[in-house]
C-alpha positions as CSV (number, residue, x, y, z in Angstrom):
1,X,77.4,88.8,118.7
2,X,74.6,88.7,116.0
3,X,74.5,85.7,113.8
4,X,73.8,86.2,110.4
5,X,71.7,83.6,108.1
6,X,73.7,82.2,105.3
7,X,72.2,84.5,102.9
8,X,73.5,87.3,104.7
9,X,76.8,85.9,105.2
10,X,77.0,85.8,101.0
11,X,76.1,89.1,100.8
12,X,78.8,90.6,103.1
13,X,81.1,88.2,101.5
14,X,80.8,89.4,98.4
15,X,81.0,93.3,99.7
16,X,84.1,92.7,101.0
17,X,85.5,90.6,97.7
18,X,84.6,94.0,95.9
19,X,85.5,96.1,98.4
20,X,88.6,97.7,96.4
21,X,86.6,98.0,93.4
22,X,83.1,99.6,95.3
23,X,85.9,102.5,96.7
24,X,86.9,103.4,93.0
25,X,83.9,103.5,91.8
26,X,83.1,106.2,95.0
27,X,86.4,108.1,93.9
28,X,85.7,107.8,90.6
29,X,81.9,109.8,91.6
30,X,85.0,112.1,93.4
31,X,86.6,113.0,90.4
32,X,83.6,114.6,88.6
33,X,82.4,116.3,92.1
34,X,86.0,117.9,91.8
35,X,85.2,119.0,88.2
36,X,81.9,120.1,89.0
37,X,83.2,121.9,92.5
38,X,82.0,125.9,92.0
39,X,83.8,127.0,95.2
40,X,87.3,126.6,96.1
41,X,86.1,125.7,100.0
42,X,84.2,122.4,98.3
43,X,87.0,121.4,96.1
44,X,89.0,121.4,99.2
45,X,86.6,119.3,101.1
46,X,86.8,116.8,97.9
47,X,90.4,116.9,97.6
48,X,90.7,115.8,101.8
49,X,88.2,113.0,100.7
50,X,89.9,111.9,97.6
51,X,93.4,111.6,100.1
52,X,91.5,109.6,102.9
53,X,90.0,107.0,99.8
54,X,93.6,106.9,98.0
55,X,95.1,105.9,101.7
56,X,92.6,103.3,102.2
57,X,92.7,102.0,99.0
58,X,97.1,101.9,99.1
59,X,97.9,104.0,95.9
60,X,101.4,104.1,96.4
61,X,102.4,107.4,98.1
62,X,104.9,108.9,95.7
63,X,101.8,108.8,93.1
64,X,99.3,110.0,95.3
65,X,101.6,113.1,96.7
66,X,101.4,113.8,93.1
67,X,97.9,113.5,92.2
68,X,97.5,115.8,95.6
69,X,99.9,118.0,94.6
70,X,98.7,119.0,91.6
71,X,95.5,118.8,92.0
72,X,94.7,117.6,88.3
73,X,91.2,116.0,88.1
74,X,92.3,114.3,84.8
75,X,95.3,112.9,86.4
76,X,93.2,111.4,88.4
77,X,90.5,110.3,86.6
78,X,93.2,108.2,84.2
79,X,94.6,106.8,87.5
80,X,91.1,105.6,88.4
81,X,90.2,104.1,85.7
82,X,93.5,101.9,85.1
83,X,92.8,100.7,88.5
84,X,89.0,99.9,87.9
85,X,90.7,98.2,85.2
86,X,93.1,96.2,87.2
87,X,90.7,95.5,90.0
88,X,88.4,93.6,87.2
89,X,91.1,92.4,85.7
């Protein structure tokens, strides 16, 4: 096992105290790729993204079988930003 110098052991700490917030700034980046999206085959590929990052992030799953079902960018990008709000909070 590699040991890490305490600088390095800062660092990681303070990735994985972020963590949450790092992941909704990456589905936040989703959000206008989905806007952007000029085929249907890469807004698909976005939407199976934005899924896996709500999962890992545990949006409840009544509200994220919504935001997939409807497939509304703005839903989503409301929902995002409340909880970039939260996770600074």
């Amino acid at each position: 096992m590699k040991e890490y110098s305490p600088h390095q052991k800062k660092i990681i700490e303070r990735y994985y105290d972020r963590r949450d917030e790092i992941m909704l700034g990456k589905l936040g980046e989703m959000v206008t790729e989905v806007i952007l999206a000029e085929t249907d085959k890469r807004r698909d590929q976005l939407w199976g993204r934005i899924e896996k990052a709500m999962k890992n992030l545990k949006v409840p799953p009544r509200l994220s079988a919504h935001i997939l079902t409807t497939r509304d960018a703005e839903v989503l990008a409301r929902n995002v930003r409340d909880w970039l709000k939260q996770a600074k909070g």
